[in-house]
PDB file of the backbone (N, CA, C, O) and the ligand in Angstrom, with CONECT records:
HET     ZN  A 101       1
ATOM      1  N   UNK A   1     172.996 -44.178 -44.534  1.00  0.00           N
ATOM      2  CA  UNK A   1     174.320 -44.646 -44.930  1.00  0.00           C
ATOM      3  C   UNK A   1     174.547 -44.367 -46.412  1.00  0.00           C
ATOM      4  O   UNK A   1     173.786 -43.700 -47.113  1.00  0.00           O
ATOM      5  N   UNK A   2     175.576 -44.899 -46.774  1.00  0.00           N
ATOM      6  CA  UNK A   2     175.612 -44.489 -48.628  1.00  0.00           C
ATOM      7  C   UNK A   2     175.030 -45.260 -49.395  1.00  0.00           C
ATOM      8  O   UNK A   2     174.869 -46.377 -48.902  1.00  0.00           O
ATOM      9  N   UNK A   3     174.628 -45.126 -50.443  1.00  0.00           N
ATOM     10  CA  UNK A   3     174.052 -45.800 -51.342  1.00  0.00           C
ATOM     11  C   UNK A   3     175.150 -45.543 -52.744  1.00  0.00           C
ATOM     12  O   UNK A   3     175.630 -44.517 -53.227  1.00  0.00           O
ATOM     13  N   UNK A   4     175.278 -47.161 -53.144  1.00  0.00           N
ATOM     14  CA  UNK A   4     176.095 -47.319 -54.043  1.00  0.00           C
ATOM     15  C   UNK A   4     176.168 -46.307 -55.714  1.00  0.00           C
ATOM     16  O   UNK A   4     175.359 -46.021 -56.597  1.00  0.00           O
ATOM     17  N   UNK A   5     176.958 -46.165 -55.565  1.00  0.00           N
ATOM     18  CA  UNK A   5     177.500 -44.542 -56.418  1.00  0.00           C
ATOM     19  C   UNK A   5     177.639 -45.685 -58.053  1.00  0.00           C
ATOM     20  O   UNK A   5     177.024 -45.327 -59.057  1.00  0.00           O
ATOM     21  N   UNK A   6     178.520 -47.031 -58.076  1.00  0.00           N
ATOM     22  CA  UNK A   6     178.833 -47.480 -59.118  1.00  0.00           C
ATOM     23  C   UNK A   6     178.433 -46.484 -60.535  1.00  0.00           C
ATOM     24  O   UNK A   6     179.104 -45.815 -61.321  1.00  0.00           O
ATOM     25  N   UNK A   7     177.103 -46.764 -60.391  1.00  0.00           N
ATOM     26  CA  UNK A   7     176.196 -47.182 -61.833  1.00  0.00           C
ATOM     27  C   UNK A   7     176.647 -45.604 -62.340  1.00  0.00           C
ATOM     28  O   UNK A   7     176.414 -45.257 -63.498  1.00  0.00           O
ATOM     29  N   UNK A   8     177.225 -44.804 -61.493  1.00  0.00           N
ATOM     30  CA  UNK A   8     176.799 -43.092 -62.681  1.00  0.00           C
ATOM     31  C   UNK A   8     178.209 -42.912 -63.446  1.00  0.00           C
ATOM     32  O   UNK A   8     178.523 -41.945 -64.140  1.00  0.00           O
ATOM     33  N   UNK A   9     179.066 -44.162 -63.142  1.00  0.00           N
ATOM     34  CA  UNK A   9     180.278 -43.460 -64.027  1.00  0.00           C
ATOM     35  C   UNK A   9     180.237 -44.396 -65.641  1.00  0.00           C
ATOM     36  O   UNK A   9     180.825 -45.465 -65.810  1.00  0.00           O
ATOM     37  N   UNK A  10     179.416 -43.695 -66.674  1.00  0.00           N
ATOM     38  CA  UNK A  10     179.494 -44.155 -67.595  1.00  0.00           C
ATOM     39  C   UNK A  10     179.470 -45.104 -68.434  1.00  0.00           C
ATOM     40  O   UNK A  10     180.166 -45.515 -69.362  1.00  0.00           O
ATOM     41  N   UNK A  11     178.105 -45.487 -67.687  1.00  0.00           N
ATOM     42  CA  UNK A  11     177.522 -46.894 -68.239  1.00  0.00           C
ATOM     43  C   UNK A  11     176.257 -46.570 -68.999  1.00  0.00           C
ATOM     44  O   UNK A  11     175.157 -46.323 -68.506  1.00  0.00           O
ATOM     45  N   UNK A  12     176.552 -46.605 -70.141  1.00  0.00           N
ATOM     46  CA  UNK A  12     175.793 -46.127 -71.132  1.00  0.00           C
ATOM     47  C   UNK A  12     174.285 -47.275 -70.757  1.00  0.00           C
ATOM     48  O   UNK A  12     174.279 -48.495 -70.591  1.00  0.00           O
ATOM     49  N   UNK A  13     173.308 -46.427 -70.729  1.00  0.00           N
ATOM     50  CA  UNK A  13     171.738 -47.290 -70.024  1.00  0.00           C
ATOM     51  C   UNK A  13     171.083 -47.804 -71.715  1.00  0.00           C
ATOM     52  O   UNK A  13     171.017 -48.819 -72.409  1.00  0.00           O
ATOM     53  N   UNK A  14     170.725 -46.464 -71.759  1.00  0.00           N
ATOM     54  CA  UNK A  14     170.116 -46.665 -72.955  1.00  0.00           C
ATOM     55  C   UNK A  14     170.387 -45.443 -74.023  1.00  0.00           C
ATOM     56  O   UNK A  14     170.579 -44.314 -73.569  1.00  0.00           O
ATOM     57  N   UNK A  15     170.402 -45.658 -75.370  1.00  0.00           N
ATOM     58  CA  UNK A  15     170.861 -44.995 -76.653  1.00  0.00           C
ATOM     59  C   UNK A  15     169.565 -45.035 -77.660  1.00  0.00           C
ATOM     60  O   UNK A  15     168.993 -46.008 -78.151  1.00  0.00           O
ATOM     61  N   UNK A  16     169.329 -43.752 -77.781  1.00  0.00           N
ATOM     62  CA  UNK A  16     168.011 -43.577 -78.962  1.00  0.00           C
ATOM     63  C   UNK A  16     168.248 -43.099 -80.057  1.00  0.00           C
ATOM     64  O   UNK A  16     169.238 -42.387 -79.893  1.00  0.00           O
ATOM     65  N   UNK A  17     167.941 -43.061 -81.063  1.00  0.00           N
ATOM     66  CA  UNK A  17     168.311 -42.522 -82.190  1.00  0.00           C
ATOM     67  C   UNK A  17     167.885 -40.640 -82.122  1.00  0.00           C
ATOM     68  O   UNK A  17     167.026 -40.265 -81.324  1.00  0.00           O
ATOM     69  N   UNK A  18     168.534 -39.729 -82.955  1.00  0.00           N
ATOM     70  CA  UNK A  18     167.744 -38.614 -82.596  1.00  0.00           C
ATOM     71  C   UNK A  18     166.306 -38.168 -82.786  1.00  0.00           C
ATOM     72  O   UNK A  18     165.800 -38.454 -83.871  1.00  0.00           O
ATOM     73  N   UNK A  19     165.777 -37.698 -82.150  1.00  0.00           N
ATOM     74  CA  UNK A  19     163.758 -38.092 -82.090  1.00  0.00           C
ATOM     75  C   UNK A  19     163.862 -36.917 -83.055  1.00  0.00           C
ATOM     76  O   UNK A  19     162.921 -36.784 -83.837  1.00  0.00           O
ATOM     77  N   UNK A  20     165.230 -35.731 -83.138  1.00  0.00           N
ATOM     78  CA  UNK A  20     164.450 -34.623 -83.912  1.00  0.00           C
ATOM     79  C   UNK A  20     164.962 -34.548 -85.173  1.00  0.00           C
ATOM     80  O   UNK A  20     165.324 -33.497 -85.701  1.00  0.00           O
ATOM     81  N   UNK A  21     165.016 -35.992 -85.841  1.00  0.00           N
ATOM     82  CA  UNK A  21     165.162 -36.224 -87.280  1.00  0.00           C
ATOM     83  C   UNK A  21     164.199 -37.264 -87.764  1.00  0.00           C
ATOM     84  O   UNK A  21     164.382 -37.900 -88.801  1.00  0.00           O
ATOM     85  N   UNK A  22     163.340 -37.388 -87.107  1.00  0.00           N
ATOM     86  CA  UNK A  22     162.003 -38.266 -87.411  1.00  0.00           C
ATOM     87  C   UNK A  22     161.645 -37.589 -88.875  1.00  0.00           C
ATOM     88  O   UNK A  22     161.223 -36.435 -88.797  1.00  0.00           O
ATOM     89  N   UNK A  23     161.726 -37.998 -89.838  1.00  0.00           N
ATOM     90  CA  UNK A  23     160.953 -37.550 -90.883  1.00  0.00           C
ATOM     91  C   UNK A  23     160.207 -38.389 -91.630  1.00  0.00           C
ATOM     92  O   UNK A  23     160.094 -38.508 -92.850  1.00  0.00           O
ATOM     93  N   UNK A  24     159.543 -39.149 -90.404  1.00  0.00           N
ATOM     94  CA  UNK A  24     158.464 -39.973 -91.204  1.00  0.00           C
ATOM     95  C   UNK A  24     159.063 -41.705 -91.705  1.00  0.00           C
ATOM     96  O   UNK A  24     158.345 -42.512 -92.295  1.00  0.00           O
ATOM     97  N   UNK A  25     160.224 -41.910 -91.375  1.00  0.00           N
ATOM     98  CA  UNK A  25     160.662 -42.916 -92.009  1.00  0.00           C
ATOM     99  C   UNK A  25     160.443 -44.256 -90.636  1.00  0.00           C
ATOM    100  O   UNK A  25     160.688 -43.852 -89.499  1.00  0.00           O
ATOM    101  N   UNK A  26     159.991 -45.801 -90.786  1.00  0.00           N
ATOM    102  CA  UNK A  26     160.191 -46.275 -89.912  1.00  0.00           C
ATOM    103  C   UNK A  26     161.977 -46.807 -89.504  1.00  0.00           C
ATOM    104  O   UNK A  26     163.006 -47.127 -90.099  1.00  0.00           O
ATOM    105  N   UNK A  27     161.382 -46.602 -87.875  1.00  0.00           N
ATOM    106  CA  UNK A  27     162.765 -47.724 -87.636  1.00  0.00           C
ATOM    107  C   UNK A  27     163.025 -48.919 -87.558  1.00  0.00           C
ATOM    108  O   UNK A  27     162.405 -49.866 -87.075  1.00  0.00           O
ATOM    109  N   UNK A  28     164.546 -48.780 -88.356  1.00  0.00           N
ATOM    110  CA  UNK A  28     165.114 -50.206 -88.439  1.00  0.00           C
ATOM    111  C   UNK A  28     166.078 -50.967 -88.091  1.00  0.00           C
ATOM    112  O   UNK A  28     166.530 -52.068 -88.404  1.00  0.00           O
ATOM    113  N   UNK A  29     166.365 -49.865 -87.137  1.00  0.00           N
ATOM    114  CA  UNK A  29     168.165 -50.309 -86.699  1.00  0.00           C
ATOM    115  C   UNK A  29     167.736 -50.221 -84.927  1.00  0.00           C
ATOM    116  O   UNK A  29     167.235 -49.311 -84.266  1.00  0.00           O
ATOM    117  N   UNK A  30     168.123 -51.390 -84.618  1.00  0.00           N
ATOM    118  CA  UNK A  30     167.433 -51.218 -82.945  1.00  0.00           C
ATOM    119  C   UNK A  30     169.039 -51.331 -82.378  1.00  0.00           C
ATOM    120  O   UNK A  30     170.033 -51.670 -83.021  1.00  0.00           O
ATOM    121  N   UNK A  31     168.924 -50.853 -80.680  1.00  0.00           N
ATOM    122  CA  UNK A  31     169.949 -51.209 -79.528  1.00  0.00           C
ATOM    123  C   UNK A  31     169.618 -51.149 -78.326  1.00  0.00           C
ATOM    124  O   UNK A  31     169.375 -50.097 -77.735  1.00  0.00           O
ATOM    125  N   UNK A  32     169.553 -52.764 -77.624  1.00  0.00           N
ATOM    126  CA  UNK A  32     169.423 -52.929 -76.690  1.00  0.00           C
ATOM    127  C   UNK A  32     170.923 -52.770 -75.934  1.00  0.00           C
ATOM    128  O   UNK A  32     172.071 -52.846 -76.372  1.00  0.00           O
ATOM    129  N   UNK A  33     170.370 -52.514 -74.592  1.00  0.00           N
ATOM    130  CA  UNK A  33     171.668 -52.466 -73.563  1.00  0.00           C
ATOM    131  C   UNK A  33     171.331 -52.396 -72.620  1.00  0.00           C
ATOM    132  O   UNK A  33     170.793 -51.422 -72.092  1.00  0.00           O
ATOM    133  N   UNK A  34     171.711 -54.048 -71.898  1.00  0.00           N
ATOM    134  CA  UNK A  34     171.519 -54.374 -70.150  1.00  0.00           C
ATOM    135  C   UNK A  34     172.376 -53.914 -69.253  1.00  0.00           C
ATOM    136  O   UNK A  34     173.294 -54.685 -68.971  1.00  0.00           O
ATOM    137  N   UNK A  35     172.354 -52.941 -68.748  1.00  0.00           N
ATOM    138  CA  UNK A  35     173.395 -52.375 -67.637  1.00  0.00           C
ATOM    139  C   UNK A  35     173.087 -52.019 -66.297  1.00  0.00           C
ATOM    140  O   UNK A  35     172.779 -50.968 -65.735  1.00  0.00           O
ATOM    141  N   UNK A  36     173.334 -53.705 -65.796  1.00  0.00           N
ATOM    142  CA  UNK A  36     172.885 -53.651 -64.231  1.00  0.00           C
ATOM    143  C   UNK A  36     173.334 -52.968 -63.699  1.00  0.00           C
ATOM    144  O   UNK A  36     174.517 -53.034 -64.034  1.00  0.00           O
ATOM    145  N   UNK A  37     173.167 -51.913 -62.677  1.00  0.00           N
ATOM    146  CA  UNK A  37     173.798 -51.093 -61.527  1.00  0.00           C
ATOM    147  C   UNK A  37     174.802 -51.615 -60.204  1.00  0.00           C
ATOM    148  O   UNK A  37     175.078 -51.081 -59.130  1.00  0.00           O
ATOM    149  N   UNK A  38     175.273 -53.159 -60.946  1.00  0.00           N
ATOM    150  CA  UNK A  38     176.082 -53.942 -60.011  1.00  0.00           C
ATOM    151  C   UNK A  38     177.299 -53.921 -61.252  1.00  0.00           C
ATOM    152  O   UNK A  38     177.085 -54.031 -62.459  1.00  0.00           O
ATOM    153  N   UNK A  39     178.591 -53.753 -60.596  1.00  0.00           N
ATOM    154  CA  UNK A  39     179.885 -54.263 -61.273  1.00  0.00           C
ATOM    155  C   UNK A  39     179.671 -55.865 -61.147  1.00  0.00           C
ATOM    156  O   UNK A  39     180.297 -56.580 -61.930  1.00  0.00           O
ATOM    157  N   UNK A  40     178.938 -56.366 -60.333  1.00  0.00           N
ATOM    158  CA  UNK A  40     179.345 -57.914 -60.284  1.00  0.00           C
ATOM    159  C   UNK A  40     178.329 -58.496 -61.625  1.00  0.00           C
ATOM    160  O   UNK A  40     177.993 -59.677 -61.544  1.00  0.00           O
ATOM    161  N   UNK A  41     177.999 -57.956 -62.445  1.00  0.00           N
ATOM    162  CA  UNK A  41     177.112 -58.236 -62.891  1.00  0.00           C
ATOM    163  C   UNK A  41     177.420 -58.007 -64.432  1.00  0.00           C
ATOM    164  O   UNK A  41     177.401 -56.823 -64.767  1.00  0.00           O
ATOM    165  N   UNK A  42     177.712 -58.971 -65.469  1.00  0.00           N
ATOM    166  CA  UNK A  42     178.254 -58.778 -66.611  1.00  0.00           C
ATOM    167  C   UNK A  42     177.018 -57.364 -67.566  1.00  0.00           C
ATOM    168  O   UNK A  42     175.793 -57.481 -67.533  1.00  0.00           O
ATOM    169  N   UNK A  43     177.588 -56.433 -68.147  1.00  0.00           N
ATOM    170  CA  UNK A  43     176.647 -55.984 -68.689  1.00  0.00           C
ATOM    171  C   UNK A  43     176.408 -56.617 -70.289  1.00  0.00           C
ATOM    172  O   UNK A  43     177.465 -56.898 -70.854  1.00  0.00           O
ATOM    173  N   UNK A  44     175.251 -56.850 -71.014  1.00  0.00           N
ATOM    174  CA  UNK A  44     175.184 -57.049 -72.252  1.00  0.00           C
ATOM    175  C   UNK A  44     174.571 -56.252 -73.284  1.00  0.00           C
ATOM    176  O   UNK A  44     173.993 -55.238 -72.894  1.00  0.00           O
ATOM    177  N   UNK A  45     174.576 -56.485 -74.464  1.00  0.00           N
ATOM    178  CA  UNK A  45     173.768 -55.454 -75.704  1.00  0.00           C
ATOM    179  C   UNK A  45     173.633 -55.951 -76.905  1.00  0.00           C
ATOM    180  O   UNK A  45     174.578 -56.217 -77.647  1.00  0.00           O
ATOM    181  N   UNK A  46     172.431 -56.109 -77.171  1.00  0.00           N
ATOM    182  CA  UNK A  46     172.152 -56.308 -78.404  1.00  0.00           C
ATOM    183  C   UNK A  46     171.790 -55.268 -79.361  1.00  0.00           C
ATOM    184  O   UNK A  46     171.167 -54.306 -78.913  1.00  0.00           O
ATOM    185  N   UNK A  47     172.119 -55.305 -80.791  1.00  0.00           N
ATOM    186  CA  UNK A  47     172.393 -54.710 -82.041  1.00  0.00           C
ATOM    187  C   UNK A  47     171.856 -55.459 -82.864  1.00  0.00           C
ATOM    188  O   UNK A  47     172.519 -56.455 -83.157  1.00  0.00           O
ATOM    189  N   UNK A  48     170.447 -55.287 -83.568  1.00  0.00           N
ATOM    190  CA  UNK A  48     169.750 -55.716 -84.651  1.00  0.00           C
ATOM    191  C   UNK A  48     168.929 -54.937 -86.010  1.00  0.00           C
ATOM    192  O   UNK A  48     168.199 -54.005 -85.673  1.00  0.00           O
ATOM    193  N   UNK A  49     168.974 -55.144 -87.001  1.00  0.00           N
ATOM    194  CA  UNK A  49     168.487 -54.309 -88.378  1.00  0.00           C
ATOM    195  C   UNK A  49     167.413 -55.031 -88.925  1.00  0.00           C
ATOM    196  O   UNK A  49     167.018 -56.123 -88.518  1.00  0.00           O
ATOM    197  N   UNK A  50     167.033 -54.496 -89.701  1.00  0.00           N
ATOM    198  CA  UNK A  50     165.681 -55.174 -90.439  1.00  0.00           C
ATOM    199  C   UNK A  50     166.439 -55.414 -91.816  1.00  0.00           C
ATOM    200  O   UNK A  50     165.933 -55.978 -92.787  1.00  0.00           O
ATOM    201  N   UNK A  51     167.493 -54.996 -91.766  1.00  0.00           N
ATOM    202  CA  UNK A  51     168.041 -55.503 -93.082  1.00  0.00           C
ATOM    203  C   UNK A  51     169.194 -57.126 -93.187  1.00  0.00           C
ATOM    204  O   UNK A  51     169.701 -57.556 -94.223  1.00  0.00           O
ATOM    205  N   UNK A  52     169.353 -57.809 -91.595  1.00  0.00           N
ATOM    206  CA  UNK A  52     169.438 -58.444 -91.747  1.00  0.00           C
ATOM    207  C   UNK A  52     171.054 -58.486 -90.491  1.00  0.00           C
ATOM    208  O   UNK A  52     171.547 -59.599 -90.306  1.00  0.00           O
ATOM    209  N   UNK A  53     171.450 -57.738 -90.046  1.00  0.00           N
ATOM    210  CA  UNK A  53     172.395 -57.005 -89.366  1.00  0.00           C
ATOM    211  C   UNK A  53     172.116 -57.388 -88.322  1.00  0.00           C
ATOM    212  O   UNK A  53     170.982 -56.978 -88.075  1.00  0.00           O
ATOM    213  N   UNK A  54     172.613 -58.130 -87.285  1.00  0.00           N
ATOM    214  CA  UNK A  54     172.775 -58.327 -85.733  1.00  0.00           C
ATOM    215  C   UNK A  54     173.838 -58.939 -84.844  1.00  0.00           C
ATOM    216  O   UNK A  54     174.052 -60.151 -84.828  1.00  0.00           O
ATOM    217  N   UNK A  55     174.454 -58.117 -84.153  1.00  0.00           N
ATOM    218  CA  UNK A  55     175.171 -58.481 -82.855  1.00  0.00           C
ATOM    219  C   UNK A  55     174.714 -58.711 -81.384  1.00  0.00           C
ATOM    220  O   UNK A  55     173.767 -58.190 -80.795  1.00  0.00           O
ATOM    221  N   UNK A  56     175.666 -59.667 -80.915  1.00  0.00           N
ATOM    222  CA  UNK A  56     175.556 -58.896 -79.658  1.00  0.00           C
ATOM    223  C   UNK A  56     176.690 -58.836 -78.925  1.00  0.00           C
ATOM    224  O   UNK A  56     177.709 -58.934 -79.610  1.00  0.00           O
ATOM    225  N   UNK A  57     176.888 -58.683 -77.544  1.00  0.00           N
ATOM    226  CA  UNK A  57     178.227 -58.148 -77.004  1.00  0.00           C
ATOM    227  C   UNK A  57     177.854 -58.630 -75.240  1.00  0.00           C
ATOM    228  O   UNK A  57     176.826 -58.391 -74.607  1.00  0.00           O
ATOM    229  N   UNK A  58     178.867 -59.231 -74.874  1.00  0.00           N
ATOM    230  CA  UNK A  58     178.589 -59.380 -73.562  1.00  0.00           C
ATOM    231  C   UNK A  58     180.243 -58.822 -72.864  1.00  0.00           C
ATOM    232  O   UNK A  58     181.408 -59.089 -73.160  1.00  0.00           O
ATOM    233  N   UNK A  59     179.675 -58.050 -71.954  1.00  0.00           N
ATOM    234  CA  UNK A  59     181.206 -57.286 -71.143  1.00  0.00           C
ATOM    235  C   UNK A  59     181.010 -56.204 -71.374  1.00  0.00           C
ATOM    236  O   UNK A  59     180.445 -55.688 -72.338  1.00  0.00           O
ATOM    237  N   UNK A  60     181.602 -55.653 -70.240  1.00  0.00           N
ATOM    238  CA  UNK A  60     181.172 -53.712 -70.654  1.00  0.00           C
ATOM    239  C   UNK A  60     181.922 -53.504 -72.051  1.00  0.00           C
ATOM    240  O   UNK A  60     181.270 -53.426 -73.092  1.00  0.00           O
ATOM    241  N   UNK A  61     183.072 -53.432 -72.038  1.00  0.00           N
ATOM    242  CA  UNK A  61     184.115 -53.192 -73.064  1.00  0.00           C
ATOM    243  C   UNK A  61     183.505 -53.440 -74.632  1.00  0.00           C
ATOM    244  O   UNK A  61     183.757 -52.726 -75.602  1.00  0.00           O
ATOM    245  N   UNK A  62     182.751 -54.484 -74.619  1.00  0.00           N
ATOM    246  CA  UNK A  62     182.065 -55.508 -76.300  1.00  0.00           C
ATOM    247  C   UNK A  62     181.312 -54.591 -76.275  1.00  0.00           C
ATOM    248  O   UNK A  62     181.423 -53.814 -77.224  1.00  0.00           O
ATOM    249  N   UNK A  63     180.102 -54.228 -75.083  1.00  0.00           N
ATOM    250  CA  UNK A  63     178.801 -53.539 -75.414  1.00  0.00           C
ATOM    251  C   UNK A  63     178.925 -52.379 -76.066  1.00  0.00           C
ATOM    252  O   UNK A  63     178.162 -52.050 -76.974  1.00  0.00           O
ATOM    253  N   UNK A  64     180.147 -51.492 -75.544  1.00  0.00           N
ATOM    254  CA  UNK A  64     180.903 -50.002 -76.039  1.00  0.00           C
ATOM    255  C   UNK A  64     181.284 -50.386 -77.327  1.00  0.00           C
ATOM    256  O   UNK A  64     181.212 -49.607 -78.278  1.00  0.00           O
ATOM    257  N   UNK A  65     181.706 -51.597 -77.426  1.00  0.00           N
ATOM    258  CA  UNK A  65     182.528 -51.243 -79.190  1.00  0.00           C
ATOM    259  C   UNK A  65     180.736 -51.716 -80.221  1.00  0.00           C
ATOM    260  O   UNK A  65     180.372 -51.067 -81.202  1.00  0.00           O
ATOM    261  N   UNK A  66     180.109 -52.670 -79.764  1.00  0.00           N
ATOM    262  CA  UNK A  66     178.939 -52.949 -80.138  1.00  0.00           C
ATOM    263  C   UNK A  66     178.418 -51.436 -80.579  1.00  0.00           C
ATOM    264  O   UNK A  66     178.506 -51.207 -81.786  1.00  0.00           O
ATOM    265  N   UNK A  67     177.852 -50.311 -79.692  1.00  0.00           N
ATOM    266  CA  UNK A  67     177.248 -49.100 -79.543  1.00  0.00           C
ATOM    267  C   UNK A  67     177.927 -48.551 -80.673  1.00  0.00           C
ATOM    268  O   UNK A  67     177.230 -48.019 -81.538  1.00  0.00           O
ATOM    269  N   UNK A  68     179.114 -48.586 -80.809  1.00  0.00           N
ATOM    270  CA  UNK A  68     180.260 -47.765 -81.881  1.00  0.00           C
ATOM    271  C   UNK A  68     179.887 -48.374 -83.055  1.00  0.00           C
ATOM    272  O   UNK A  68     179.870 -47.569 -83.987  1.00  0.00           O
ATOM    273  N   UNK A  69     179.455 -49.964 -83.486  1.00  0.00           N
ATOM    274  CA  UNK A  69     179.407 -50.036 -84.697  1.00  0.00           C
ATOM    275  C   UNK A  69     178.099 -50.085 -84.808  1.00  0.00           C
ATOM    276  O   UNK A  69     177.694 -50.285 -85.954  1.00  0.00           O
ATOM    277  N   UNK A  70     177.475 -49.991 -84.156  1.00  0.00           N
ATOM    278  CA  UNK A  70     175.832 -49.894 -84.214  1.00  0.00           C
ATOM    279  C   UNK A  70     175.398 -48.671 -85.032  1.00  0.00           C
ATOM    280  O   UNK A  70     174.527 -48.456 -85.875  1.00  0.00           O
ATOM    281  N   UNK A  71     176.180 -48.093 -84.549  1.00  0.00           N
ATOM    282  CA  UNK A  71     176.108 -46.276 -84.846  1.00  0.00           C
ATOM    283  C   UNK A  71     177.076 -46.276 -86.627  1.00  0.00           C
ATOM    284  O   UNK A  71     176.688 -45.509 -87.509  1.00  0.00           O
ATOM    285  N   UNK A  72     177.941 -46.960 -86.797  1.00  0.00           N
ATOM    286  CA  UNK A  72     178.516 -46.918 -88.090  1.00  0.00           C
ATOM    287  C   UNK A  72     177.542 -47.926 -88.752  1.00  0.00           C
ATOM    288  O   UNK A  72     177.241 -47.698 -89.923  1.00  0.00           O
ATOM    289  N   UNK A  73     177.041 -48.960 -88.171  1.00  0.00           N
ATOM    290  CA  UNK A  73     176.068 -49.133 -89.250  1.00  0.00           C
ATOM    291  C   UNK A  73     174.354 -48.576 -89.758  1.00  0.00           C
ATOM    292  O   UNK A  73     173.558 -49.016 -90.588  1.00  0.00           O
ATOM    293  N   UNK A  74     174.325 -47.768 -89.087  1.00  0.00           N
ATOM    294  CA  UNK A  74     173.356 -46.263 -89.285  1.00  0.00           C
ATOM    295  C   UNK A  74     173.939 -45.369 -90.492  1.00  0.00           C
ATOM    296  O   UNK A  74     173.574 -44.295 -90.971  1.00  0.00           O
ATOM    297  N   UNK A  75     174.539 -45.870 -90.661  1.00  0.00           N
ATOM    298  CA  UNK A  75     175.568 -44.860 -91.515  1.00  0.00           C
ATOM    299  C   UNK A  75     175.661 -45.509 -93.178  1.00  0.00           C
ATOM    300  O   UNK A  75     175.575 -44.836 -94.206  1.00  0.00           O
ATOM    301  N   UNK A  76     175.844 -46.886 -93.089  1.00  0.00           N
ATOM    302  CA  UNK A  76     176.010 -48.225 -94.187  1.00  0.00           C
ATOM    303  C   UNK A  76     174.801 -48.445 -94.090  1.00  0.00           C
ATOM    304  O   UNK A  76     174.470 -48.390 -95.275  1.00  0.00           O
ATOM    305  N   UNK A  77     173.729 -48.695 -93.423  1.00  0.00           N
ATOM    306  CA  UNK A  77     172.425 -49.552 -93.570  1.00  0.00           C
ATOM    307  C   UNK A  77     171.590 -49.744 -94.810  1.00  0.00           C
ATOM    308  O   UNK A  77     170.440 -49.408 -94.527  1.00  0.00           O
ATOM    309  N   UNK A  78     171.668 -50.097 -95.923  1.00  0.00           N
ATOM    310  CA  UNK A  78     171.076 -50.171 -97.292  1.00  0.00           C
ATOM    311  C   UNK A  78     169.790 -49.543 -96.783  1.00  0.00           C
ATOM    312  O   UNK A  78     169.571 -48.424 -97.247  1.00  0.00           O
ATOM    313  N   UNK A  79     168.930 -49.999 -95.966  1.00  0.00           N
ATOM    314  CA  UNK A  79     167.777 -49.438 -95.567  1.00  0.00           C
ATOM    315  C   UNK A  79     167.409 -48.254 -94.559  1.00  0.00           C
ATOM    316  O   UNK A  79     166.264 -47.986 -94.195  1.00  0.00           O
ATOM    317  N   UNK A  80     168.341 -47.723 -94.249  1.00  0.00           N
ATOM    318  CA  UNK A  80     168.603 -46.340 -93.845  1.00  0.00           C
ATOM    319  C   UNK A  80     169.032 -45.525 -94.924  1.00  0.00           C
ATOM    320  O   UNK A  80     168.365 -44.545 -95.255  1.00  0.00           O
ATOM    321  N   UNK A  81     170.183 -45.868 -95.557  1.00  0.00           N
ATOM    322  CA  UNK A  81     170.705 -45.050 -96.528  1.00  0.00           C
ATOM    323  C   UNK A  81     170.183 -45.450 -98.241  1.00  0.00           C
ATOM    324  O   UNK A  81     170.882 -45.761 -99.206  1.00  0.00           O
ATOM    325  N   UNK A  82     168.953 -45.320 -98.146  1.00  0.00           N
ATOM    326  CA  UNK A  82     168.623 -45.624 -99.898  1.00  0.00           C
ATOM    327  C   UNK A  82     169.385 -45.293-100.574  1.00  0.00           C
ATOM    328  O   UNK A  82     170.207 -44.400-100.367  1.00  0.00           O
ATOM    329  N   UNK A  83     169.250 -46.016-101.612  1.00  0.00           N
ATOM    330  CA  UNK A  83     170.682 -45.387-103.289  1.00  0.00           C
ATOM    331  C   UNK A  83     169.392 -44.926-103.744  1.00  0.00           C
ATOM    332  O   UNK A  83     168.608 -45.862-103.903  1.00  0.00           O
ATOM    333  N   UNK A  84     168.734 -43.345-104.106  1.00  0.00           N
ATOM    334  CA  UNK A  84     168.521 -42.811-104.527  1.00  0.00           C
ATOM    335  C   UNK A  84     168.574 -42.730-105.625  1.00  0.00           C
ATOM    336  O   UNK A  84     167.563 -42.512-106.293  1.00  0.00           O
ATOM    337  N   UNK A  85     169.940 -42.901-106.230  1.00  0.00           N
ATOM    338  CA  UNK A  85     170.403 -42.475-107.720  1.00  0.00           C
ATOM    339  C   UNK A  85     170.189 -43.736-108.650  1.00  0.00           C
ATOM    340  O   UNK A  85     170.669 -44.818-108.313  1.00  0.00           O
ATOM    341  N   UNK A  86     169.571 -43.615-109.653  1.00  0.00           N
ATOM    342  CA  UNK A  86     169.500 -44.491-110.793  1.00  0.00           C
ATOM    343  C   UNK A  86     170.710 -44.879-111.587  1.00  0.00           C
ATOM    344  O   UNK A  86     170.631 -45.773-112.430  1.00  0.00           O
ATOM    345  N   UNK A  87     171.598 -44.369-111.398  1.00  0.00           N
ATOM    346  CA  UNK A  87     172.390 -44.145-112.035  1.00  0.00           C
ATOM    347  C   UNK A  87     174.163 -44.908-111.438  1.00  0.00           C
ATOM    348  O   UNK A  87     174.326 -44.982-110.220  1.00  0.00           O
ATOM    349  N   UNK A  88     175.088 -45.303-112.189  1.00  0.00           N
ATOM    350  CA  UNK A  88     176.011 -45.349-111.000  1.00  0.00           C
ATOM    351  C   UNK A  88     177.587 -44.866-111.992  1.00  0.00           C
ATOM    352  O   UNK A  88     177.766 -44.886-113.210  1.00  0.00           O
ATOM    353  N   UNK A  89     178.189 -44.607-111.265  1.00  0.00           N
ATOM    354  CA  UNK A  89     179.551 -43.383-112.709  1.00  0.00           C
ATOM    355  C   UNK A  89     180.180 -44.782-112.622  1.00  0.00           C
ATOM    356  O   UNK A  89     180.337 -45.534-111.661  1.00  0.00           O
ATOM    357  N   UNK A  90     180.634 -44.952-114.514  1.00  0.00           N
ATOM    358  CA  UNK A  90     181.397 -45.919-114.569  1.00  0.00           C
ATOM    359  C   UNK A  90     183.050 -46.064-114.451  1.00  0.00           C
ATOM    360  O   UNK A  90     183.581 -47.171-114.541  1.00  0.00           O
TER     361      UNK A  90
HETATM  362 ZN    ZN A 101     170.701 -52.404 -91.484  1.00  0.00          ZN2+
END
C-alpha cells in the first residue's frame, strides 16, 4: 500500500555548517531541529552560541525563521567573526 509521502516536501531535518571551511576553528554556533515525519506533530528547533545567543522556535513556520537567523547570526557572532583589527576609524 502507500507509505506516507508527508515528510519529503521541505522539512528541513537537519542543517550543518559547511564541513569544507573547517579551518581549524572550534564550533560555536549549534542548530537543533525536531522534524517528525507526522504533520500532526508540532515540529521544533533550537538555536544556541557559546557566546551567549539562544532561541528556540516551536511550529514549522518559527523553526524556518529560527534557521534564517541562526544563519545571520553566523554572520554577527563576536566569536565567529573576531575584530581582528586593533584599531577602529574615528
Ligand atoms: Zn554567537
Amino acid at each position: 500500500m502507500g507509505e506516507p509521502t508527508g515528510a519529503a516536501e521541505g522539512v528541513p531535518i537537519a542543517v550543518r555548517p559547511d564541513p569544507s571551511r573547517d579551518d581549524g576553528r572550534r564550533p560555536v554556533a549549534w542548530l537543533r531541529i525536531t522534524a517528525p515525519p507526522s504533520w500532526s506533530v508540532t515540529p521544533s528547533a533550537r538555536s544556541w552560541c557559546t557566546c551567549g545567543y539562544e532561541r528556540h522556535a516551536i511550529g514549522r513556520a518559527a523553526a524556518l525563521q529560527l534557521i534564517a537567523a541562526h544563519g545571520e547570526h553566523r554572520t554577527a557572532c563576536p566569536l565567529l567573526n573576531p575584530v581582528s583589527e586593533g584599531r577602529t576609524a574615528a
